[in-house]
VOPAGU-2260 file (C-alpha; in pm, 1 decimal, decimal comma):
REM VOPAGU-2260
SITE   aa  ch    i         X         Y         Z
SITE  UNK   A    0     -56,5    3002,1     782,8
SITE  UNK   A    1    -233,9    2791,5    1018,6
SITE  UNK   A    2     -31,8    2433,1    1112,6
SITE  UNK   A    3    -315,0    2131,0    1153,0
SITE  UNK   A    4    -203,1    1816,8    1309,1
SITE  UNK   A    5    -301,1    1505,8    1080,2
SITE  UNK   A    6    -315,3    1256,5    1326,5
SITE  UNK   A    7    -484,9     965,1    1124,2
SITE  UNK   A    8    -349,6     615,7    1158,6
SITE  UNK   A    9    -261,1     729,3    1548,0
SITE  UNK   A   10    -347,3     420,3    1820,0
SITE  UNK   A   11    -701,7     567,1    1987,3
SITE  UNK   A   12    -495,7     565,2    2327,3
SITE  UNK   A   13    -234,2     809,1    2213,7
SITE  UNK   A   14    -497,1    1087,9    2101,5
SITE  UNK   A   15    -576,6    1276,2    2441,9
SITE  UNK   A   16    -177,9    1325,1    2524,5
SITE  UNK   A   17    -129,7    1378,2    2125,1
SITE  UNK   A   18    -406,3    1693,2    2156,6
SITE  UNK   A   19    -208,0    1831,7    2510,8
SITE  UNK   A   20     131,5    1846,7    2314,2
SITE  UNK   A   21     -21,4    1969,4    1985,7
SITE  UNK   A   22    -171,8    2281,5    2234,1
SITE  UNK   A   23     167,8    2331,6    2318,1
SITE  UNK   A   24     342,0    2326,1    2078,7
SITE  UNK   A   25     114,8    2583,0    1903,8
SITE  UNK   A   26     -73,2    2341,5    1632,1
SITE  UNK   A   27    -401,7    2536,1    1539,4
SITE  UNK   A   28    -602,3    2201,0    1477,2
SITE  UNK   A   29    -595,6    1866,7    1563,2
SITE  UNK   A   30    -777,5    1630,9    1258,4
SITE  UNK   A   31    -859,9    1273,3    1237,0
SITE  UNK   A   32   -1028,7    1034,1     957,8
SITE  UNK   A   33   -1372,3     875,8     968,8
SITE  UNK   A   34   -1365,6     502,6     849,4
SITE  UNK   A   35   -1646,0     258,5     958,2
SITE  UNK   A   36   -1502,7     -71,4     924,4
SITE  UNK   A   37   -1249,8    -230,2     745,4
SITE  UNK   A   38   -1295,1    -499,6     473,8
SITE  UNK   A   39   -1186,0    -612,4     174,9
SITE  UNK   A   40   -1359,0    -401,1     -28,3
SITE  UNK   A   41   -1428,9    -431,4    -371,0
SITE  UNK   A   42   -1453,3      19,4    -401,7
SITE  UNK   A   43   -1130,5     105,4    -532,0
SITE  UNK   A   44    -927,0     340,3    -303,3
SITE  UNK   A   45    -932,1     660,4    -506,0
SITE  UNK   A   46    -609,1     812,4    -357,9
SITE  UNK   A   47    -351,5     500,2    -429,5
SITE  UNK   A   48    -204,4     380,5    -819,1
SITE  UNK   A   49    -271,2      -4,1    -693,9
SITE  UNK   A   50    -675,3      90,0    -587,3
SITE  UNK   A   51    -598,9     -72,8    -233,0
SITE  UNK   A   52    -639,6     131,1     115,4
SITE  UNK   A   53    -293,5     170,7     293,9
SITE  UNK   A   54    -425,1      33,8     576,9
SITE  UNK   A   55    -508,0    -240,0     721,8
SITE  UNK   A   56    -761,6    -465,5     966,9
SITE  UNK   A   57    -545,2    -353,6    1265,4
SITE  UNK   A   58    -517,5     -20,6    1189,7
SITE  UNK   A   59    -712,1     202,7    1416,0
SITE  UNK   A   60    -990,8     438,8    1332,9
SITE  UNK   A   61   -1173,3     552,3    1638,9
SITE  UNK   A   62   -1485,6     697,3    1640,3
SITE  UNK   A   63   -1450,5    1099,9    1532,4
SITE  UNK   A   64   -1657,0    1273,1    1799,7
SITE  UNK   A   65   -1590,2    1044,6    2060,5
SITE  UNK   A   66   -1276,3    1111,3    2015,9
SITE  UNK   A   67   -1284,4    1467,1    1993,2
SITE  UNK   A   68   -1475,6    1515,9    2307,2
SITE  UNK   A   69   -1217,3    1292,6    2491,6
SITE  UNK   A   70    -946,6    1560,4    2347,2
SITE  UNK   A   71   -1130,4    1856,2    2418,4
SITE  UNK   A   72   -1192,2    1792,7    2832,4
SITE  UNK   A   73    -766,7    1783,3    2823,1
SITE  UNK   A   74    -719,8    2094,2    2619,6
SITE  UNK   A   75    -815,0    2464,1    2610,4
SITE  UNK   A   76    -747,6    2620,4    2277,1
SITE  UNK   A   77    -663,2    2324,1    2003,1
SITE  UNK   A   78    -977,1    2306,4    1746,6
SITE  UNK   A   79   -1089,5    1995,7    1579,4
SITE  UNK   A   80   -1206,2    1850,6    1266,3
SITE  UNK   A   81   -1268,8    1555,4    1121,9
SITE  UNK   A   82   -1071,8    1551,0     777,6
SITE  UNK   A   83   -1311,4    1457,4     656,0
SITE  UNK   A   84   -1655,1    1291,9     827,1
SITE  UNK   A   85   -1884,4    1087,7     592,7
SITE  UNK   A   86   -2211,8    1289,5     679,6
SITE  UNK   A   87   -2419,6    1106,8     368,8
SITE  UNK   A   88   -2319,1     756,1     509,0
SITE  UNK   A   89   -2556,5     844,7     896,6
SITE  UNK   A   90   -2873,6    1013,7     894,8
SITE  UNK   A   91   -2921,2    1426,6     941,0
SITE  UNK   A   92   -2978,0    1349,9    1318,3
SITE  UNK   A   93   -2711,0    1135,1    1393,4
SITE  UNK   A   94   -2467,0    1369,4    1238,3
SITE  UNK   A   95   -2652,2    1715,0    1383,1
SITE  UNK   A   96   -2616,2    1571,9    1730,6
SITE  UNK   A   97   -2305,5    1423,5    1732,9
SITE  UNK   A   98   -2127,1    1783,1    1618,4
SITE  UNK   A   99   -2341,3    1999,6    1764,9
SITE  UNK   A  100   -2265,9    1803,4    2119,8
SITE  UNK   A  101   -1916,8    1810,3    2019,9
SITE  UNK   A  102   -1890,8    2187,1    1925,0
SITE  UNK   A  103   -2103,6    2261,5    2296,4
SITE  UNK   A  104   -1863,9    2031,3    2499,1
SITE  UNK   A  105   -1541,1    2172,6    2318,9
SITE  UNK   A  106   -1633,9    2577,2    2373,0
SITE  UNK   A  107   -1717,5    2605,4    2028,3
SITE  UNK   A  108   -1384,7    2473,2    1898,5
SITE  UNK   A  109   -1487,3    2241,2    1624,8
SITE  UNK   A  110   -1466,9    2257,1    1260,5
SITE  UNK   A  111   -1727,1    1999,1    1067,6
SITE  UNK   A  112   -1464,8    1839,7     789,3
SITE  UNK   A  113   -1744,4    1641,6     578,7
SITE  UNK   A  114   -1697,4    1462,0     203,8
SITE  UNK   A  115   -1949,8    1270,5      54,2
SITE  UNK   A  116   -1679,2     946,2     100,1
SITE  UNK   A  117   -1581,9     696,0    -165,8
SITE  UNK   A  118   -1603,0     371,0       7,3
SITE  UNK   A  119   -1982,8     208,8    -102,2
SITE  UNK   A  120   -1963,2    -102,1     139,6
SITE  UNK   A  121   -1987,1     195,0     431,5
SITE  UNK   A  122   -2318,0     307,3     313,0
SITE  UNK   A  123   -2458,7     -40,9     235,7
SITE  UNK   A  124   -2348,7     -96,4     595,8
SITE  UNK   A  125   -2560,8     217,0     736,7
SITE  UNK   A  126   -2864,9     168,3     491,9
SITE  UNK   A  127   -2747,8     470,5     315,0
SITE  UNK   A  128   -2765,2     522,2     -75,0
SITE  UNK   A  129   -2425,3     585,9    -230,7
SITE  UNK   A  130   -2519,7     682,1    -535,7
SITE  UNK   A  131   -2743,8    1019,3    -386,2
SITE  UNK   A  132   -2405,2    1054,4    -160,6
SITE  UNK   A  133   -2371,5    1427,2    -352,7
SITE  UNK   A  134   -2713,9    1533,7    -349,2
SITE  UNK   A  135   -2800,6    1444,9      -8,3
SITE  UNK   A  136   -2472,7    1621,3     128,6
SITE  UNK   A  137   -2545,6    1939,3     -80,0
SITE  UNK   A  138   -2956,9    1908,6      78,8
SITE  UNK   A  139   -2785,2    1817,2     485,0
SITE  UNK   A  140   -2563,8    2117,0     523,3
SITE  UNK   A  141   -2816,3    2379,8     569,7
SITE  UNK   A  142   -3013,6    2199,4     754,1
SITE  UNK   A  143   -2797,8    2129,3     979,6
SITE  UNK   A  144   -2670,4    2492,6    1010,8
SITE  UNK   A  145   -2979,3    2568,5    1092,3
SITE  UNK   A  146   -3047,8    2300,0    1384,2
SITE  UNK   A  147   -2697,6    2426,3    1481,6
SITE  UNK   A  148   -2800,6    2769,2    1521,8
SITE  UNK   A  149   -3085,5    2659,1    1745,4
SITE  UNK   A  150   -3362,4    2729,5    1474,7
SITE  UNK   A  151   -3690,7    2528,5    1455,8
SITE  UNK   A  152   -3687,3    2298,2    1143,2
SITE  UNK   A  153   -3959,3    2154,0     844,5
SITE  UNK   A  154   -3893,5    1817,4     715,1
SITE  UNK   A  155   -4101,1    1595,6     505,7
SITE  UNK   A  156   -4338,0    1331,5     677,6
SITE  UNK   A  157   -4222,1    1547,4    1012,3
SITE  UNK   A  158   -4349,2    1814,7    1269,1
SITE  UNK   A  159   -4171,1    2093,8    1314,3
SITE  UNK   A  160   -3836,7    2029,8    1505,1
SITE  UNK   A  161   -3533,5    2167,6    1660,4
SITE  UNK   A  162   -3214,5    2022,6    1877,8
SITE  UNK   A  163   -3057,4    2086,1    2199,0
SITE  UNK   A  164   -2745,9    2171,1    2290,7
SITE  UNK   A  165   -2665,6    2397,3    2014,6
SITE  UNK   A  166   -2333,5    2562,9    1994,5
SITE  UNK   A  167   -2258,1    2934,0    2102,2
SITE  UNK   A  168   -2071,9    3017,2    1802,5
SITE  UNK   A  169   -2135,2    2874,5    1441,8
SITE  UNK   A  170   -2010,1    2564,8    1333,2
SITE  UNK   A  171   -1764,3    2617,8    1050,8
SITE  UNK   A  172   -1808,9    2370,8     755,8
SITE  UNK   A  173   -1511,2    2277,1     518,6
SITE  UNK   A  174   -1610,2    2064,8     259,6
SITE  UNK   A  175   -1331,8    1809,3     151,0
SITE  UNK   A  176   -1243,2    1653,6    -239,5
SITE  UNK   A  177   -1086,0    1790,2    -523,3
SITE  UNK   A  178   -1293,9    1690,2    -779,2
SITE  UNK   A  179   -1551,5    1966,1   -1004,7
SITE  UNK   A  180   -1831,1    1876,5    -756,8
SITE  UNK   A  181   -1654,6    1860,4    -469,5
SITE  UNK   A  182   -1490,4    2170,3    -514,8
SITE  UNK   A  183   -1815,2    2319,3    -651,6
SITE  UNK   A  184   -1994,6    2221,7    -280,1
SITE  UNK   A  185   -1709,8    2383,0     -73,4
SITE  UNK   A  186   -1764,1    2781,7    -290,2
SITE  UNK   A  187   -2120,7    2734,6    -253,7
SITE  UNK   A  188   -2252,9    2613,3      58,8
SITE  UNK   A  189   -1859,3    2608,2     311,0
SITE  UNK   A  190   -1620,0    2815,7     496,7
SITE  UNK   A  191   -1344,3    2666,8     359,5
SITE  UNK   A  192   -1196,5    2381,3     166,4
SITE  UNK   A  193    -975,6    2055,0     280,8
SITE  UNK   A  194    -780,7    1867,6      31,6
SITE  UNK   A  195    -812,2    1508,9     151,2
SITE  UNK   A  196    -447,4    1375,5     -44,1
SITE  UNK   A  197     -74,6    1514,5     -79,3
SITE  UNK   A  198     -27,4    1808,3    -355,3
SITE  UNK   A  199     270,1    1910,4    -539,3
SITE  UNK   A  200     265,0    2300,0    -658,2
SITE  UNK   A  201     190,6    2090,5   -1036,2
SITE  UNK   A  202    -199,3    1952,2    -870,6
SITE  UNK   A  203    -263,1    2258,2    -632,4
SITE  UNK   A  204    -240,5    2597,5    -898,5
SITE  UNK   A  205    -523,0    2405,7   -1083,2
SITE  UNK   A  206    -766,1    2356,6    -788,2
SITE  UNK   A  207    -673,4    2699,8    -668,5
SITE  UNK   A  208    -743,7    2853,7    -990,4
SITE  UNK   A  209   -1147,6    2610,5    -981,1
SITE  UNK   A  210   -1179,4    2746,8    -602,8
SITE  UNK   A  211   -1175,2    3114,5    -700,8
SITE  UNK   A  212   -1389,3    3078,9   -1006,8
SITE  UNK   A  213   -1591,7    2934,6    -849,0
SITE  UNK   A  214   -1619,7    3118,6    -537,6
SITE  UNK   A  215   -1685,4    3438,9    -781,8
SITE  UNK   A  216   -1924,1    3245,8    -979,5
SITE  UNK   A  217   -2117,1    3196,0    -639,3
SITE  UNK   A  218   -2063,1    3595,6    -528,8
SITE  UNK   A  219   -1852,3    3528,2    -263,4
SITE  UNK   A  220   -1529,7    3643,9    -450,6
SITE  UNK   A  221   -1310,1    3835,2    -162,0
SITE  UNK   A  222   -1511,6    3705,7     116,8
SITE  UNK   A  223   -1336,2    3452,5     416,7
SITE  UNK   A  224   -1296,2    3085,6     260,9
SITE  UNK   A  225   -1080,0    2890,6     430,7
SITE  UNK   A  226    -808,2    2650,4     232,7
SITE  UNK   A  227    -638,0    2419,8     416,8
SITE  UNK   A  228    -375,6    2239,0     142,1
SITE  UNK   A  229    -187,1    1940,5     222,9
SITE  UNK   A  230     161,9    2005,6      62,5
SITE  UNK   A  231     389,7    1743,7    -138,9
SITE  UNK   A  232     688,9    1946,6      17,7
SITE  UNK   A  233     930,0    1917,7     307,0
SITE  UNK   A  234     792,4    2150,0     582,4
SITE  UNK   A  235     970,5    2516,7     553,6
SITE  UNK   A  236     859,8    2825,3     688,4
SITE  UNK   A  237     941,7    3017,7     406,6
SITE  UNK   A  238     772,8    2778,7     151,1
SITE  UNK   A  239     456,7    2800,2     414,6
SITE  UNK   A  240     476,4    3187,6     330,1
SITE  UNK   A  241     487,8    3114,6     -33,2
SITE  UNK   A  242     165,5    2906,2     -75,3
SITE  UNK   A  243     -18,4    3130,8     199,1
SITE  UNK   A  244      38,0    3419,5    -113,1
SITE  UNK   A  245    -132,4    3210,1    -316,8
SITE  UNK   A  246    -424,6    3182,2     -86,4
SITE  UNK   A  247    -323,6    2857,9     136,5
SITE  UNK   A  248    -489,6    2932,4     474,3
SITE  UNK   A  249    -328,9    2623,2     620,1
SITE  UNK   A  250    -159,7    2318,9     583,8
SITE  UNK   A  251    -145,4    1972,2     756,8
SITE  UNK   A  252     185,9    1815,9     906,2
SITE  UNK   A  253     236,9    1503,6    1097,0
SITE  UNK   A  254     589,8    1558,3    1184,7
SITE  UNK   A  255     655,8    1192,0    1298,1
SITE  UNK   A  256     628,9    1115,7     920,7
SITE  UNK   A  257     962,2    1304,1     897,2
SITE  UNK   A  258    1187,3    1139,3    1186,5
SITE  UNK   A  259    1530,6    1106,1    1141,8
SITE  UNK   A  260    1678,5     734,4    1154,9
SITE  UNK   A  261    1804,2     867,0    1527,7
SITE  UNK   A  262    1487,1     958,6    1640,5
SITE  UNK   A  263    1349,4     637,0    1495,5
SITE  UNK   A  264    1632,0     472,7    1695,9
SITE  UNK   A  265    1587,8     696,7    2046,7
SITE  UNK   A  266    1229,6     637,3    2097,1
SITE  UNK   A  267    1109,4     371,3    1853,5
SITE  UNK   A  268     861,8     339,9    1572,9
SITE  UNK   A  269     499,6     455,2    1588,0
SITE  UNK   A  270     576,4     503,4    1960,4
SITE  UNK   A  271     347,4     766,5    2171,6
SITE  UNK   A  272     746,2     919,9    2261,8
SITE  UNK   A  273     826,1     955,7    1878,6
SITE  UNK   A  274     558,2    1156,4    1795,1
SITE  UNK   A  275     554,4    1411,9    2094,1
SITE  UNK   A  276     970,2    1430,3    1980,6
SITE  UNK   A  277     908,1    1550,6    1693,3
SITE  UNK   A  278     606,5    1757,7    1740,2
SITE  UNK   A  279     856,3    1932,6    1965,9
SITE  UNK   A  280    1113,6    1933,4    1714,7
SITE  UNK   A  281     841,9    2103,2    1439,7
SITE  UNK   A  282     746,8    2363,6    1665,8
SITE  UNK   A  283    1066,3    2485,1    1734,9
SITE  UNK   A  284    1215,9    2462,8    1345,5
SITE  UNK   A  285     890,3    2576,6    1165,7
SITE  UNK   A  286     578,8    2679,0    1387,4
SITE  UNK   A  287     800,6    2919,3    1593,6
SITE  UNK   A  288     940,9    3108,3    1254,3
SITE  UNK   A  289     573,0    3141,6    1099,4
């Protein structure tokens, strides 16, 4: 069972010392959201009852590969991935360079999270259509595979084309979202899958069950697919072991979540300190027993 770091909501300063102790303390992969702007929008937050973000104008959301790149040049080993990046909401080149930079800089430790995103006032903002979100997505991905792989590509209205740097080692794609099509994408054309919310046993069995259907539908039953499950459950080595026999890959943690009211008290709330603490704490009571 692989551990990933879910470092949303961090402060963009506390990322590069966040991606040295995650290395450390044996995290597999370090992941961070992709939000444009903040506003009040009038697209209803699909993952809360009231429809409203849980964030706010002051919350942080860095850009993803910027980001990444800053955290790779202070690590060695700790992968990345966006969880997940809005590829429909930027053009094919925008997106093609910006990973495939990423992946070259890193050593080839990048994973390309991508969803086709929920928030429409993001794709108004980038002259994007948000109603083709799907179809575009499903049309992008092997593409850019192929510009990844350093392989000359035809595109209407253009001559033929390829991009430089390209990557060593393929980029891996998980494909993020629960729902029919979502999950549909990830058997066909990813490595893996990334639930994007929390999941009790109750709402995972039933996407598990869609994932390998699916994936046998598509002829790729027994083959490497990735699953990286957020779980609705306090973090346990033994209940790690449980879901990885149902086929859970991985999992995400942010261990700070989890502080005890002393820890809260020792190093204060939201603080840089708090989170390395209990990183530490996570490794030791769960990473080291996996």
């Amino acid at each position: 069972m692989k551990i990933w770091l879910a470092a949303s909501f961090v402060e963009t300063g506390q990322f590069t010392e966040l991606a040295r102790a995650a290395e450390r303390c044996g995290f597999d992969t370090l992941t961070l959201s992709d939000h444009l702007f903040y506003a009040d929008f009038d697209t209803p937050y699909p993952y809360s009852r009231s429809g409203r973000p849980r964030w706010n104008a002051a919350t942080h959301w860095p850009d993803v590969w910027v980001t990444i790149g800053a955290m790779a040049a202070v690590t060695a080993t700790l992968r990345f991935s966006p969880n997940v990046y809005i590829a429909p909401a930027r053009d094919l080149f925008t997106v093609a360079k910006q990973v495939s930079t990423a992946a070259v800089l890193s050593g080839d430790r990048v994973t390309f999270g991508v969803g086709v995103g929920w928030c429409k006032e993001e794709f108004v903002g980038t002259g994007q259509d948000f109603h083709t979100r799907g179809r575009r997505l499903d049309a992008m991905l092997p593409v850019l595979r192929a510009l990844w792989a350093g392989e000359r590509v035809t595109l209407d209205g253009l001559p033929e084309l390829s991009i430089s740097p390209t990557p060593a080692e393929p980029v891996p794609v998980y494909v993020g979202g629960d729902s029919e099509a979502a999950l549909r994408r990830a058997a066909r054309l990813g490595d893996g899958w990334i639930g994007n919310r929390i999941y009790t046993e109750d709402e995972l069995d039933p996407v598990l069950a869609t994932l390998r259907r699916l994936l046998a539908e598509n002829g790729r039953d027994g083959q490497p697919f990735e699953i990286i499950a957020p779980l609705a459950e306090l973090p346990d080595a033994a209940t790690y072991r449980r879901y990885a026999a149902k086929g859970v890959t991985g999992t995400l943690a942010a261990p700070w979540w989890l502080a005890t009211p002393e820890e809260k008290a020792r190093h204060g709330e939201g603080t840089l300190e708090l989170k390395l603490a209990t990183m530490e704490r996570f490794a030791e009571e769960v990473i080291a027993k996996l």
